[in-house]
ROKOLLO-245670 format. One line per field, with one value per residue (C-alpha): residue in one letter; x, y, z. Coordinates in Angstrom, 1 decimal. Layout:
<atoms>
doba <- (A ...)
u <- (X ...)
v <- (Y ...)
w <- (Z ...)
</atoms>
This chain:
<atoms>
doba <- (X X X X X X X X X X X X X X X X X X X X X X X X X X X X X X X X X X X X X X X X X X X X X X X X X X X X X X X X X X X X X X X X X X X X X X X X X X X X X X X X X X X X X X X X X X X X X X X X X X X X X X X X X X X X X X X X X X X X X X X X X X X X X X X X X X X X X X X X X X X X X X X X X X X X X X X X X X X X X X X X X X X X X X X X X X X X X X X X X X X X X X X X X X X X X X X X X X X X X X X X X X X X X X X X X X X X X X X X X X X X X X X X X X X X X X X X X X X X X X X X X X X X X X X X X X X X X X X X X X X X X X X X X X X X X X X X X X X X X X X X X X X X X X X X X X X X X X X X X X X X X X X X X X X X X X X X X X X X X X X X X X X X X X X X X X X X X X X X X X X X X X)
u <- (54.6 53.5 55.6 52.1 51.9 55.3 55.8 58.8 60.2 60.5 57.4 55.6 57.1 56.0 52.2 52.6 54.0 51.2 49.8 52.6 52.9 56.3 55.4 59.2 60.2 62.7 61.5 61.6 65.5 66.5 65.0 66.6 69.7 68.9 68.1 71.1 73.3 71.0 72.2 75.8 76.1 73.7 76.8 79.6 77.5 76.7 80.7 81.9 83.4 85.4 87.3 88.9 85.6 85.3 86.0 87.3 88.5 90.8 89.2 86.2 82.8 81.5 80.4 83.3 82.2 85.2 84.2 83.6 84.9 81.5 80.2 82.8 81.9 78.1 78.3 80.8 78.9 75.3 76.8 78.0 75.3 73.0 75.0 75.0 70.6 70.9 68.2 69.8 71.3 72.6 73.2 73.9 74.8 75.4 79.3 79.8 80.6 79.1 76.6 77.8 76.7 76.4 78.4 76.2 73.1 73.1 69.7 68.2 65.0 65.7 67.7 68.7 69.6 71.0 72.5 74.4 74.6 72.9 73.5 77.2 78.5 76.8 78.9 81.2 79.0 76.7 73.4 71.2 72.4 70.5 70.3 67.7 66.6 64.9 64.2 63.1 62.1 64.4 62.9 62.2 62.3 66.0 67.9 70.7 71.2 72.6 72.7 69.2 67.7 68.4 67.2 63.0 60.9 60.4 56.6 58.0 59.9 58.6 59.6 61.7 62.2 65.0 66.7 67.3 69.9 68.8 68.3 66.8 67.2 64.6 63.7 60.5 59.3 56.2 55.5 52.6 50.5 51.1 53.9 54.7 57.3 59.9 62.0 65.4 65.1 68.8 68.2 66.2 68.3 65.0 63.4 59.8 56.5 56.0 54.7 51.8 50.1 51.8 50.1 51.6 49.0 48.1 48.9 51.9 53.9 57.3 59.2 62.4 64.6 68.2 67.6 71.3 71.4 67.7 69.6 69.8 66.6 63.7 61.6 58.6 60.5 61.4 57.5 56.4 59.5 58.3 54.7 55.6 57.6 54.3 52.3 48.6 46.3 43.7 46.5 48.6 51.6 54.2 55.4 58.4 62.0 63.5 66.6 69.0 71.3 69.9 67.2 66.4 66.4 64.2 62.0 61.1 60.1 57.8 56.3 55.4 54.3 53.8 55.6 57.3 60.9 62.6 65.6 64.9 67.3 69.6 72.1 74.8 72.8 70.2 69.1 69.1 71.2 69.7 69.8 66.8 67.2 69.0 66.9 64.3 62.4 62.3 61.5 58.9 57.6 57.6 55.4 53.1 52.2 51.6 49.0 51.9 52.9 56.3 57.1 60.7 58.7 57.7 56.7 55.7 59.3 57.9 57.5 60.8 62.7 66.5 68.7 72.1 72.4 73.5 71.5 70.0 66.6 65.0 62.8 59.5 58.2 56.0 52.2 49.8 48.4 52.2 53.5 50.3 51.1 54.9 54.9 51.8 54.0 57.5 55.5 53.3 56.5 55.5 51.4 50.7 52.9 51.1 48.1 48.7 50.0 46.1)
v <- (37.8 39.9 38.8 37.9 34.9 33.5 29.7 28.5 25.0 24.6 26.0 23.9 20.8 21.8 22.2 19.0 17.1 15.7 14.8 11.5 10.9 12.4 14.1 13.7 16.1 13.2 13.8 18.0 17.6 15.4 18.1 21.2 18.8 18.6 21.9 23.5 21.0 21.8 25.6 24.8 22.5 25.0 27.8 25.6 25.1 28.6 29.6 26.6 28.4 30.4 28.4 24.6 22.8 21.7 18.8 15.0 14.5 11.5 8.7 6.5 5.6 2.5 1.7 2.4 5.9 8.4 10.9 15.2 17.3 18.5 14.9 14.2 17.7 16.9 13.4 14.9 17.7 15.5 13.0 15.2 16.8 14.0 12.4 15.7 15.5 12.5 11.2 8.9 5.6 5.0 7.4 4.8 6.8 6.3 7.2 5.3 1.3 0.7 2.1 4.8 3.6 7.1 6.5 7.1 6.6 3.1 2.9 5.5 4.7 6.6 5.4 7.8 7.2 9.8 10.8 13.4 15.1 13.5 14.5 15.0 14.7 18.1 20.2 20.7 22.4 24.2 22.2 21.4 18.6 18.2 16.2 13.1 11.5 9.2 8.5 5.4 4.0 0.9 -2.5 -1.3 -5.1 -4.6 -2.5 -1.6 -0.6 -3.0 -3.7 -5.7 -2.2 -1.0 -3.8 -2.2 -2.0 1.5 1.7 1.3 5.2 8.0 10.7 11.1 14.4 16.3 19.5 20.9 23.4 24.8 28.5 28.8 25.9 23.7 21.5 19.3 16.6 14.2 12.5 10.4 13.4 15.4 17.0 20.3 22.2 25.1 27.8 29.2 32.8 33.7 37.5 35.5 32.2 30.2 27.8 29.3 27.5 27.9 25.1 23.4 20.7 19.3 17.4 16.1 16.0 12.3 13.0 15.3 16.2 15.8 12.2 12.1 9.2 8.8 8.6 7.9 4.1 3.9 0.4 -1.1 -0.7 -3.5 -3.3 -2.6 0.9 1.6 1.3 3.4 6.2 6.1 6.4 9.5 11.0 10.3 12.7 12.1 15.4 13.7 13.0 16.1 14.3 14.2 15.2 17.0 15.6 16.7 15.0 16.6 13.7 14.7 12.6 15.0 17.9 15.7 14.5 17.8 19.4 16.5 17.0 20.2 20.0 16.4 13.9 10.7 9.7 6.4 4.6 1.0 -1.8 -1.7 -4.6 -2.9 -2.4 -5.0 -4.0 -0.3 2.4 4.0 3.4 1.6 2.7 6.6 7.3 4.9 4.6 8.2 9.7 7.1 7.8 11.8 11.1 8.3 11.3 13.4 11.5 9.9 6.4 4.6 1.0 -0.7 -2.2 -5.4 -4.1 -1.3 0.5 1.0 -3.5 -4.4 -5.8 -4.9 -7.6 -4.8 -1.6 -0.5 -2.2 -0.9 -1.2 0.0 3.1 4.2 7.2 10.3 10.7 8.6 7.4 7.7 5.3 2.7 3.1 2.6 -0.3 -2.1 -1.6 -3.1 -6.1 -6.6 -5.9 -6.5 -6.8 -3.1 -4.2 -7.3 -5.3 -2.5 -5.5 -7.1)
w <- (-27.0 -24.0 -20.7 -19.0 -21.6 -21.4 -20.0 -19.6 -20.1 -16.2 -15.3 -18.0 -16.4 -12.7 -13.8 -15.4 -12.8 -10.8 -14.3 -14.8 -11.3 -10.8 -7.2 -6.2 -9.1 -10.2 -13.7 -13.5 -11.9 -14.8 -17.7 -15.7 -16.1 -20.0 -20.5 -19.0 -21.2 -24.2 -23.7 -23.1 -26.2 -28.3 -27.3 -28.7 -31.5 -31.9 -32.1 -34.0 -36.8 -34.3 -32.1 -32.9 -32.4 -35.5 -37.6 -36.2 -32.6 -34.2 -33.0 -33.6 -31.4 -31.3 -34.6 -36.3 -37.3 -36.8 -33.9 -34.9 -31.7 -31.1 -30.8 -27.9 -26.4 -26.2 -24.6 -22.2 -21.0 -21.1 -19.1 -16.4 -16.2 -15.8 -13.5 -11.4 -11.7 -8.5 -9.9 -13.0 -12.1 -15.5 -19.1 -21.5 -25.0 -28.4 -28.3 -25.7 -25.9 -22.1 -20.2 -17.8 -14.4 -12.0 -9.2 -5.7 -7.5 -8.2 -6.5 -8.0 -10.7 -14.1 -17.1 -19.9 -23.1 -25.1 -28.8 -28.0 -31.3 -34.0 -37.6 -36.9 -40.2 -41.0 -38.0 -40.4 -43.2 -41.0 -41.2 -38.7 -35.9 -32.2 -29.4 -28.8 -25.3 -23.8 -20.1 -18.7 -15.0 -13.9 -12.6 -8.8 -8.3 -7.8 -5.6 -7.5 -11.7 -14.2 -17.5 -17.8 -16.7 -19.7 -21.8 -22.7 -25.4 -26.1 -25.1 -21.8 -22.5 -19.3 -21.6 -24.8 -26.9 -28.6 -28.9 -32.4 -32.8 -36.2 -37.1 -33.4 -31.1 -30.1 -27.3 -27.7 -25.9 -24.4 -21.1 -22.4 -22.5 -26.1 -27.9 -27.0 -28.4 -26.8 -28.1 -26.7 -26.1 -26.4 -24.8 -21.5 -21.8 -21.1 -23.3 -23.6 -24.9 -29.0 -30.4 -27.9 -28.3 -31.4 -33.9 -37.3 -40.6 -41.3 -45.1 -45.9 -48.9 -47.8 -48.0 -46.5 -48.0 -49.1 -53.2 -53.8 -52.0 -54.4 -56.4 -52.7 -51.7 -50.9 -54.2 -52.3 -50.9 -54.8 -55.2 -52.7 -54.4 -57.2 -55.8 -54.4 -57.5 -59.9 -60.8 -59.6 -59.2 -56.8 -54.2 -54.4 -56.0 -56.9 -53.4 -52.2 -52.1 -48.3 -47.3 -45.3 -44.0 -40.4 -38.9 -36.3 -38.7 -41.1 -38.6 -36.9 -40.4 -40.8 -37.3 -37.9 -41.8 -42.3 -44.1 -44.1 -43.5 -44.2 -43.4 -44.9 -45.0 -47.8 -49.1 -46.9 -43.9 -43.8 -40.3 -40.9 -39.8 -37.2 -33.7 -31.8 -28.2 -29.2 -32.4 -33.0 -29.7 -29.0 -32.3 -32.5 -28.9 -29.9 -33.3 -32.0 -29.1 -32.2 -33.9 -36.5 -36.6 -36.8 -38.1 -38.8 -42.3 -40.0 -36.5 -34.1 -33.4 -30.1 -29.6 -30.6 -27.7 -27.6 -27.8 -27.6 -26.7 -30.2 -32.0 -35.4 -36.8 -40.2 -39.5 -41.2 -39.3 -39.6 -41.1 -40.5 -44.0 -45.7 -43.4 -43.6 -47.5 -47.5 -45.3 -46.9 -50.4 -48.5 -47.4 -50.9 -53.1 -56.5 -56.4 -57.4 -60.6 -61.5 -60.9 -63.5 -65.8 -65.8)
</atoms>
């Protein structure tokens, strides 16, 4: 690409500032705050076979999940670095049990909530892991920060995105206004503009599901699997089997080529896995902005009002039409059966 056509991340976000009414540049201070911890957790990353960076730290986070050293490196170095911004009041994250409350900036109108490294259990074996975010403006009602703040449905996200640190790292993200997508030039150091304007294909090819919990699963979700295994020429099937273990890797191939991913509830998990206000709200923020759709099998993702800031919801999210279809089939379990029975 000639030099004359390069945009970088921070230039991007300067020409869009007057766009979501963020003439302060509270917004553009927080992303230069992301973006310089995106490039110092994409370095450890990039040298974790070479220095003790891998494997468990020895302890667990939250929810009982044992903690990889990366993980506790990334929500160390996100949270400093947001906290340095002085413009985040509280970083509430998924390894952490309480929300981090910045100290001298307890008046100040952002929230961030942040998975520091999603897809952990993959560091080990060299697949694709990432960051995810979501920012979010405080009640202005009050003067100072608290735990209520943090407490919105995600329709009420200011931005959300994610940085993929995958055979080249990643950062996209949406204010409200599109999907746009940036690349880490490693030579420059600078994210620079390479996917804009973002749009995932209503119909895709690609569903993204767990086959191996298939015995737990609500009969309508076995439906729609086996929908999508059959062999039908008219609709393209049967479609492609893509499951990494990774919902960011999972969800950003779907973005781009289309496709479906699903976390449903199970008999062990019967509110899900995944995480509303680290995974949920700002994957589905990102897709809606995309043209896609996301559902936890019952509701909007984007309507659900947290009732804890771990709490876990089912997840149906990417293309349009393939989400439409697996939810209608979780919610009329058993009807295309009696049907094919007349």
């Amino acid at each position: 690409m000639p030099y004359s056509q390069i945009i970088t991340l921070e230039q991007f976000i300067v020409d869009q500032q007057s766009l979501y009414k963020d003439a302060g540049g509270s917004l553009s201070r927080i992303f230069r705050s992301l973006e310089l911890a995106a490039k110092v957790v994409n370095r450890d990353v990039r040298k974790a076979g070479l220095v003790d960076i891998l494997g468990n730290h020895g302890a667990t986070n939250t929810h009982g999940e044992e903690q990889k050293k990366l993980d506790v490196i990334a929500n160390d170095v996100f949270i400093a670095a947001l906290s340095k911004s002085g413009e985040v009041s509280i970083v509430i994250s998924e390894e952490n049990d309480e929300p981090v409350f910045v100290e001298g900036c307890e008046e100040e109108k952002y929230i961030v909530a942040i998975d520091p490294l999603d897809g952990s259990s993959n560091i080990d074996v060299n697949a694709s892991i990432g960051t995810i975010f979501s920012i979010y403006r405080r009640n202005a009602a009050n003067k100072v920060a608290s735990l209520a703040d943090c407490m919105q449905k995600g329709k009420h996200q200011v931005a959300a995105g994610y940085i993929i640190y995958g055979s080249s790292t990643m950062l996209v993200y949406t204010t409200g206004l599109g999907v746009n997508g940036f690349t880490l030039d490693d030579s420059i150091q600078e994210f620079c503009l390479s996917h804009p304007k973002i749009q995932i294909p209503s119909q895709g090819k690609v569903f993204s599901i767990n086959e191996g919990n298939y015995a737990d699963f609500p009969e309508g979700v076995q439906e729609y699997v086996q929908y999508c295994k059959a062999k039908d020429k008219e609709t393209n099937r049967p479609y492609g089997a893509r499951y990494i273990g990774s919902l960011i890797a999972d969800f950003h191939r779907n973005l781009l080529k289309g496709g479906i991913f699903i976390y449903p509830p199970t008999e062990k998990t019967p509110n899900g896995k995944l995480r509303l206000m680290y995974e949920c709200n700002p994957m589905s923020f990102i897709v809606e902005q995309a043209g896609g759709k996301s559902s936890t099998g019952k509701m909007r993702v984007l309507d659900v009002l947290p009732e804890d800031l771990h709490q876990r919801v089912p997840l149906f999210i990417g293309s349009a039409e393939m989400v439409d279809m697996a939810v209608s089939m979780l919610n009329n379990a058993g009807e295309l059966v009696a049907a094919d029975a007349r």
